[in-house]
C-alpha positions in Angstrom: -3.7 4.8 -38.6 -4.6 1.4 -38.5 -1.5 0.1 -37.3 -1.3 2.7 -34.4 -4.7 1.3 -33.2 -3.3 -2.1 -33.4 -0.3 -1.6 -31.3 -2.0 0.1 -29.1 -4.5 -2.5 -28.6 -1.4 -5.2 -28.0 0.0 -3.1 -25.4 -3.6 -3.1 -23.6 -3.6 -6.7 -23.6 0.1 -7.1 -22.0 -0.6 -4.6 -19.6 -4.1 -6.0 -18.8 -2.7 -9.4 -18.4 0.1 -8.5 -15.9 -0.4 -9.0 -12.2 0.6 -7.5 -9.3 2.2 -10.5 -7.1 1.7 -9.7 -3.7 2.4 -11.6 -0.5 2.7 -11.7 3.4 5.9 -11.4 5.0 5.9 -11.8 9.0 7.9 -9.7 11.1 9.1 -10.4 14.7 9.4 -7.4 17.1 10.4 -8.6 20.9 9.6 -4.7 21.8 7.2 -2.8 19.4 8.5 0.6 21.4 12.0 0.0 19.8 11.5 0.0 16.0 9.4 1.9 13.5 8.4 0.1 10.0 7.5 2.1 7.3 5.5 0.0 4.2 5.9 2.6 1.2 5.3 6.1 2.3 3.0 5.0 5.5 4.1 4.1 8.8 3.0 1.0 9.8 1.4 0.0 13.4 3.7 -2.9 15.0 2.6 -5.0 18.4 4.9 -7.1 20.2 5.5 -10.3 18.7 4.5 -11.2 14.8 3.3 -9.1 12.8 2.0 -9.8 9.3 2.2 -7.6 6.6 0.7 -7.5 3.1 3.2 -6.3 0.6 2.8 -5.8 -3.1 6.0 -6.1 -5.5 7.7 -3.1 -5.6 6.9 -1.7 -2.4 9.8 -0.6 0.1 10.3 -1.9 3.6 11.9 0.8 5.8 12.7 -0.3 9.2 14.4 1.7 11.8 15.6 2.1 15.6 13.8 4.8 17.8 16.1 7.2 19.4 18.1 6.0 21.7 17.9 2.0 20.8 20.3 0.2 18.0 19.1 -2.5 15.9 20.9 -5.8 16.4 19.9 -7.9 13.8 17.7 -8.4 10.8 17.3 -11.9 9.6 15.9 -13.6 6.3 14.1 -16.5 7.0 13.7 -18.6 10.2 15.9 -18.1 13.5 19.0 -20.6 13.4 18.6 -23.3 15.6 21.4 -22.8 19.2 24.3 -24.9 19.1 24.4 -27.4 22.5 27.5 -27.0 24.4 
């Protein structure tokens, strides 16, 4: 019985001492009308321009056109610099 206690105890302290990384990610809408963003299970509330959200590790980022509009592009970091011509 003693050992049961034990390991139990162990797993409490590995689960205690895990955290739950979250951070900001910043999303760029030129036309808030256009896109819906939904952050888990609840739809988020965009404005035109950035947008910061707080996301935890794990969560789901759903993003998607409103009827009748297509999305063009989703990027991963900053926007590439134009080429002169």
């Amino acid at each position: 019985m003693k050992k049961n206690y034990f390991v139990l105890i162990i797993l409490f302290v590995i689960i205690a001492s895990l955290k739950a990384n979250a951070f900001n990610i910043t999303v760029n809408v030129d036309d808030a009308s256009r896109v819906s963003l939904y952050l888990g299970s609840s739809k988020q509330t965009l404005t035109d321009g950035d947008n910061v959200l707080d996301v935890k590790t794990g969560d789901r980022l759903y993003f998607s056109a409103n009827p009748g509009y297509v999305l063009k592009s989703v990027m991963n970091g900053l926007l590439p610099k134009p080429s002169a011509r």
